[in-house]
C-alpha positions in Angstrom: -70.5 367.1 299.3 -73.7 366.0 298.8 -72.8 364.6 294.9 -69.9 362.4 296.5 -72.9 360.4 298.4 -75.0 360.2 295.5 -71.7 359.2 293.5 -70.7 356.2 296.2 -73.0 355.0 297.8 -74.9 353.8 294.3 -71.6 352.7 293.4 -70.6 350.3 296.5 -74.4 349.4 297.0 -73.9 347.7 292.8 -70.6 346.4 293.6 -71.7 344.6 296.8 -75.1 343.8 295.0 -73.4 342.3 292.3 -70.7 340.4 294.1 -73.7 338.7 296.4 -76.2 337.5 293.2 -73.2 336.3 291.1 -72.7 332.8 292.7 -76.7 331.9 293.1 -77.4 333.3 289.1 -74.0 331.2 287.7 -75.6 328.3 290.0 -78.8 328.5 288.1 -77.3 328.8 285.1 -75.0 325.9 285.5 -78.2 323.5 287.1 -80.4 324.7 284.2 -78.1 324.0 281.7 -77.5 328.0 280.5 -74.5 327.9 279.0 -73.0 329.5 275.9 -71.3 326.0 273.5 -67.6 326.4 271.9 -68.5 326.1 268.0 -66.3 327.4 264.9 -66.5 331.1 265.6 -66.9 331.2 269.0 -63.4 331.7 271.1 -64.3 329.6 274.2 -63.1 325.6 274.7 -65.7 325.1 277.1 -69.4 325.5 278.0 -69.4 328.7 279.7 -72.6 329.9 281.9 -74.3 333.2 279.7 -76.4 334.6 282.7 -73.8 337.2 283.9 -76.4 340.5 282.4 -78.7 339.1 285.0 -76.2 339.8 287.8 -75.0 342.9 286.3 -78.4 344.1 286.0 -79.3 343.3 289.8 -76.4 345.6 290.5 -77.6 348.3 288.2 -81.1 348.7 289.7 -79.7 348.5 293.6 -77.8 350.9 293.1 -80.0 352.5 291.6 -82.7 352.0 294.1 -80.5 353.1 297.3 -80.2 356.3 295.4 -83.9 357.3 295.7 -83.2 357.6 299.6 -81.0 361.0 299.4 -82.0 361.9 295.9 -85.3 361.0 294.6 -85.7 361.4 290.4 -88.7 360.1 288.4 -86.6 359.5 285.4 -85.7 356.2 287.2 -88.3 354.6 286.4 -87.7 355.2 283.0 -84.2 354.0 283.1 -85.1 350.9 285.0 -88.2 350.3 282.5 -86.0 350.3 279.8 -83.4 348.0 281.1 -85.6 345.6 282.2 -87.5 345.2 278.3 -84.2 345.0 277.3 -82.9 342.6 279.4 -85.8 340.2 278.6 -85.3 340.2 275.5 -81.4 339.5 275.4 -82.3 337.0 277.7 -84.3 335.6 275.6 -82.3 335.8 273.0 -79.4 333.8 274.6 -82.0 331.1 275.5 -83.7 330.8 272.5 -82.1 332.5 269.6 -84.3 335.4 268.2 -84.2 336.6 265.0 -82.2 339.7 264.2 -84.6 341.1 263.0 -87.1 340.6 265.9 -84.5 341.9 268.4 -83.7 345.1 266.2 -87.1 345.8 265.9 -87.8 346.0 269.8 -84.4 348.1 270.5 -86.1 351.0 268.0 -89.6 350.7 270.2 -87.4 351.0 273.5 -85.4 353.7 272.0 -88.7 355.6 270.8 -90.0 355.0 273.6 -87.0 357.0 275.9 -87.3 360.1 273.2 -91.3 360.0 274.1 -91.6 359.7 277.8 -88.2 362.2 278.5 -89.9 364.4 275.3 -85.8 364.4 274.2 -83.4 363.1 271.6 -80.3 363.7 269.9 -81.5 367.4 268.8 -78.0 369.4 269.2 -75.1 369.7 267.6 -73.7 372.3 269.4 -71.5 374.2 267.8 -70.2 371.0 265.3 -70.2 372.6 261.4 -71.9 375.8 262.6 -75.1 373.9 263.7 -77.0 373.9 267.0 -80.9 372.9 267.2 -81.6 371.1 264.6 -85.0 369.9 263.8 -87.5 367.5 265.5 -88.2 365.3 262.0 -84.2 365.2 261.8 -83.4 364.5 265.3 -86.4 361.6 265.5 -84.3 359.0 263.2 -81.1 360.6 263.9 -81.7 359.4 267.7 -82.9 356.0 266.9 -80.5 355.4 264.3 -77.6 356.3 266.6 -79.1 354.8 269.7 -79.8 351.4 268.1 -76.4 351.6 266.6 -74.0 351.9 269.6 -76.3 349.0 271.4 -75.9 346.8 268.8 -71.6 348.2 268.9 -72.1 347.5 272.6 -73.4 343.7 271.9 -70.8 343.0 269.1 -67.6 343.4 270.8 -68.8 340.9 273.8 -66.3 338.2 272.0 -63.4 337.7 274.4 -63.1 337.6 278.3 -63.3 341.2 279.6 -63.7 343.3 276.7 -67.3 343.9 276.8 -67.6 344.6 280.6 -64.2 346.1 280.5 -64.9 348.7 277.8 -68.2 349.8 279.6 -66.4 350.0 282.8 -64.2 352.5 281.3 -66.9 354.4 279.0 -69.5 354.3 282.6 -66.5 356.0 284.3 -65.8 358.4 281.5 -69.6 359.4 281.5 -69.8 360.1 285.5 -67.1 362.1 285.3 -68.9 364.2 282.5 -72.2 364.2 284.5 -70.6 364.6 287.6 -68.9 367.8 286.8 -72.2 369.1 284.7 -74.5 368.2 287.8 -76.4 366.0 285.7 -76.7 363.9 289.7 -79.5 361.6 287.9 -77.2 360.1 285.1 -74.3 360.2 287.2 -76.0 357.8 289.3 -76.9 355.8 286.4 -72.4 355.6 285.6 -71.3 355.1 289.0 -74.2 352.6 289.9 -73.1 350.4 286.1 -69.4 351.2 287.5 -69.6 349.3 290.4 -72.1 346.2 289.0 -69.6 345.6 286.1 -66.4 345.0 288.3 -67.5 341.7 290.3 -68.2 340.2 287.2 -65.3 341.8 284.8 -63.4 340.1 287.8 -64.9 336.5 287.5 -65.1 336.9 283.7 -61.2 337.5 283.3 -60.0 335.4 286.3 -62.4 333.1 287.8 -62.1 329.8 285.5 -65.3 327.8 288.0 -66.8 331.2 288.4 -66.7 332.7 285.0 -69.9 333.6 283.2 -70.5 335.2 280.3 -72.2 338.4 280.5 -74.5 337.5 277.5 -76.9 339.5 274.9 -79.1 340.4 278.5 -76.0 341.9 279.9 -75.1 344.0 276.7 -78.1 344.8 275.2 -78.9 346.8 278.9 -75.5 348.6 279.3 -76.1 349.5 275.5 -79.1 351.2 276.4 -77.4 352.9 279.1 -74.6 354.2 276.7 -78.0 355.4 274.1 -78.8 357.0 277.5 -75.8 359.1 278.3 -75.2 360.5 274.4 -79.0 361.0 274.7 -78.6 363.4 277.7 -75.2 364.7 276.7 -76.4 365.7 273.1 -80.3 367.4 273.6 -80.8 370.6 273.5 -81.4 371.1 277.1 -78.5 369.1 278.1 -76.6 370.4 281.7 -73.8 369.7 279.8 -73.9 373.1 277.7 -71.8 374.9 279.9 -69.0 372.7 278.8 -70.0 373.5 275.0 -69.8 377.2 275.6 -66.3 377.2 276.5 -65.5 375.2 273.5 -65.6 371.1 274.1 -67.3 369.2 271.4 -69.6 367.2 272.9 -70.0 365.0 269.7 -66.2 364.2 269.4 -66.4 363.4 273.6 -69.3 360.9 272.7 -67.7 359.8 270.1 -64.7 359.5 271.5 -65.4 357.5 274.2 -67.6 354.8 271.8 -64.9 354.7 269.5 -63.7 351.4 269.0 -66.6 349.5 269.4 -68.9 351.8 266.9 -65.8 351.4 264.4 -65.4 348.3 264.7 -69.1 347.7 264.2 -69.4 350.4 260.9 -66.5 348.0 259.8 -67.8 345.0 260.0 -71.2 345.4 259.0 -70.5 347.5 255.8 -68.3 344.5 254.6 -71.0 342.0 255.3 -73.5 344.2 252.8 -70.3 344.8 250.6 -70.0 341.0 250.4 -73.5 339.9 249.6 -74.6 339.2 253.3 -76.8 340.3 255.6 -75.5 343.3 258.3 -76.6 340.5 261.0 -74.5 337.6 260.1 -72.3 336.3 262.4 -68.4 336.1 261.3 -64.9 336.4 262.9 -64.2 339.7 261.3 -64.5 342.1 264.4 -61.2 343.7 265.8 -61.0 341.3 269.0 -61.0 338.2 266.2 -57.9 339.6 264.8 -56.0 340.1 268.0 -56.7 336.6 268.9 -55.3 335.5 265.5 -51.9 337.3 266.0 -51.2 335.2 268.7 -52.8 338.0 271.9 -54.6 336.0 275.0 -57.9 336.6 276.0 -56.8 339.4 278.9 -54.2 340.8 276.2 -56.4 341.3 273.6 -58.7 343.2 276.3 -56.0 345.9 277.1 -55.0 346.3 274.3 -58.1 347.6 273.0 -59.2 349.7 275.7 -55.8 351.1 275.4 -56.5 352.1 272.1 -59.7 353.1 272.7 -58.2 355.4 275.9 -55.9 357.0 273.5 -59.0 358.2 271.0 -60.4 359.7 274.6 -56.8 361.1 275.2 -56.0 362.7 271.7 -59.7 364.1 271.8 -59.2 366.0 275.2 -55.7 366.7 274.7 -56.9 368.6 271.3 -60.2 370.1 273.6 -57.6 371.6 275.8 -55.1 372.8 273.4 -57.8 375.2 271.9 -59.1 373.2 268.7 -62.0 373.8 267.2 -65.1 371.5 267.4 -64.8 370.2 264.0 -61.0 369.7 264.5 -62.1 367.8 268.1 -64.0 365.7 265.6 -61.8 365.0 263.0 -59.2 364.1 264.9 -61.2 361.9 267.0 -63.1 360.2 263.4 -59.2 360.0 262.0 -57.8 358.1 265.0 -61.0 355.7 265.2 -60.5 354.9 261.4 -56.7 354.3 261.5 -57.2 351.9 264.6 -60.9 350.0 263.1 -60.3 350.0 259.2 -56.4 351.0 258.4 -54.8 348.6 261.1 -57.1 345.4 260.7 -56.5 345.8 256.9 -53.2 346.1 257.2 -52.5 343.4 260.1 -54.6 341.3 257.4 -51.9 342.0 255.1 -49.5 341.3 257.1 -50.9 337.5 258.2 -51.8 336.9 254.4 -47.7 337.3 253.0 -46.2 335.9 256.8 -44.1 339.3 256.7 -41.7 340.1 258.7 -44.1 342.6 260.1 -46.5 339.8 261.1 -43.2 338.3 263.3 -43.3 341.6 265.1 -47.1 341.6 265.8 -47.0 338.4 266.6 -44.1 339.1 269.5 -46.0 341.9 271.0 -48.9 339.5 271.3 -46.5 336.5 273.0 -45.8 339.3 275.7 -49.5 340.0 276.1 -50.8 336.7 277.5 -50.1 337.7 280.7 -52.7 334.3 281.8 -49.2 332.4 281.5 -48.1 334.5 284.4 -47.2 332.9 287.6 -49.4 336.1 289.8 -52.8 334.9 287.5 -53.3 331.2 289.2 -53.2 333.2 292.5 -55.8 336.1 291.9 -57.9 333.6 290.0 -57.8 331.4 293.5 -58.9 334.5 295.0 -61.8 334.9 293.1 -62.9 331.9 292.6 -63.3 331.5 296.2 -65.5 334.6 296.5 
């Protein structure tokens, strides 16, 4: 009984947290002049306010903080240390344009610096191609090249309304479940406390129009941590979550499952930048949400449909988990699925726009149907919220 309490109350203490800090940040932002401009490859018309993180953020840490009261864990300070650097320097960066370089830098000295202080990383396969501990000089890079990755994944899909707080909704809630169930209480707080902060601002973001922000490089560079977080815990060698590898579920494919899309998506896209002649860190319209938006899929559409396919990767993985597989076939089924929806379908919805097929007609139907902002019930939930 005691784990529903420290899964709730975390979670309503963020929600209401959030929902209260929302209006006075997006004033701020709006008075200073904080806004994110329309240009060539952005998908906005208008200035939009780029301090949401901040709000999420507050959230994150109340709940957090109420947590200590009923169940007091000195890894929080860690998690909030972390967050915080992090969200300074996002921050930052939405303010005054860092340098890639600068920013990728830092996110390897806060991910060594998790691994040092929690004496952990990324330092078990279990069970995946026969291995188990695997050594400290592997795991070292193989953390920080994995963590840095899925926050930089996390960062790159923040292109439409919804989809960046959206998809961590989903992967926070697909996380507490794990840690929940493992009794790993202090990351479960960490979930259900990001859980409840993201959904006053997913709800302004999709349907407030004077009460959108953005949730900016502040806000995604901190819930990317928190993801580096969870597949840290999930995948060390003295994870609570071994039980579950004992009885046969891959705990790579899981992480992996539940990341899918954006990692993908972010393999994808930077590996044809290099192929190309460019730098991994230039900006293009190349990522996944880009293309939804070119076949003619709203903002909101182009949101659920992605999570959808992303939910399906988690789907196939536990459907295969539960069926008996193997942890190698948990994987390649999960790495088959990723590819088919990240490189196969982009490719081949490129194709498709490139010789105006009669193919392209049919996409571009589904996505008349998704731009459900059109719909008569939007203008009245986004009076709602906009009032709130």
């Amino acid at each position: 009984m005691k784990d529903i309490y420290h899964l709730l109350i975390p979670f309503f203490v963020a929600f209401i947290a959030t929902n209260w800090v929302h209006p006075k940040i997006l004033k701020i932002a709006i008075l200073k002049n904080l806004v994110d401009n329309p240009d060539e490859r952005k998908l906005q018309r208008r200035p939009i306010p780029v301090m949401g993180g901040i709000a999420v953020f507050f959230g994150i840490v109340a709940g957090l903080c109420s947590s200590q009261i009923t169940f007091f864990s000195p890894a929080v300070f860690v998690l909030i240390a972390a967050m915080t650097i992090m969200l300074y320097v996002g921050t930052i960066d939405d303010i005054l344009d860092l340098s890639p370089y600068t920013r990728f830098l830092i996110e390897i000295a806060v991910v060594a610096f998790i691994m040092l202080v929690n004496n952990n990383g990324i330092n078990c396969f279990w069970g995946l191609w026969g291995l188990d501990v695997i050594p400290m000089w592997i795991a070292a890079p193989l953390t920080i090249f994995a963590a840095v990755g899925i926050i930089n994944a996390i960062n790159l899909i923040d292109g439409v309304n919804g989809l960046s707080s959206g998809f961590c909704f989903m992967a926070s809630v697909m996380f507490a479940i794990m840690f929940y169930f493992s009794g790993n209480t202090t990351m479960m707080i960490l979930a259900t406390s990001a859980a409840g902060a993201i959904i006053p601002f997913f709800l302004h973001n999709v349907f407030g129009y004077n009460t959108r922000m953005f949730i900016g490089d502040g806000g995604t560079l901190v819930i990317g941590t928190m993801m580096s977080m969870f597949v840290i815990n999930i995948l060390k060698d003295t994870s609570l979550s071994a039980p579950f590898a004992q009885e046969g579920m891959g705990l790579i494919p899981f992480t992996l499952s539940v990341l899918a899309v954006p990692v993908f998506d972010t393999l994808r896209v930077m590996s044809a930048r290099i192929i190309r002649g460019n730098s991994p860190f230039n900006p293009d319209k190349t990522h996944l949400h880009h293309l939804f938006i070119e076949l003619g899929f709203s903002h909101i559409g182009t949101t659920i449909s992605i999570l959808s396919l992303n939910f399906l990767v988690i789907v196939a993985w536990f459907v295969a988990y539960k069926m008996g597989a193997s942890v190698d076939v948990q994987l390649y089924i999960v790495l088959t699925l990723s590819i088919l929806i990240t490189f196969v379908f982009y490719k081949f919805a490129k194709v498709q726009i490139a010789n105006d097929t009669k193919m392209l007609k049919v996409l571009q139907g589904i996505g008349k149907h998704m731009q459900f902002e059109k719909k008569g019930i939007w203008k009245w939930v986004q009076n709602i919220v906009d009032k709130f």
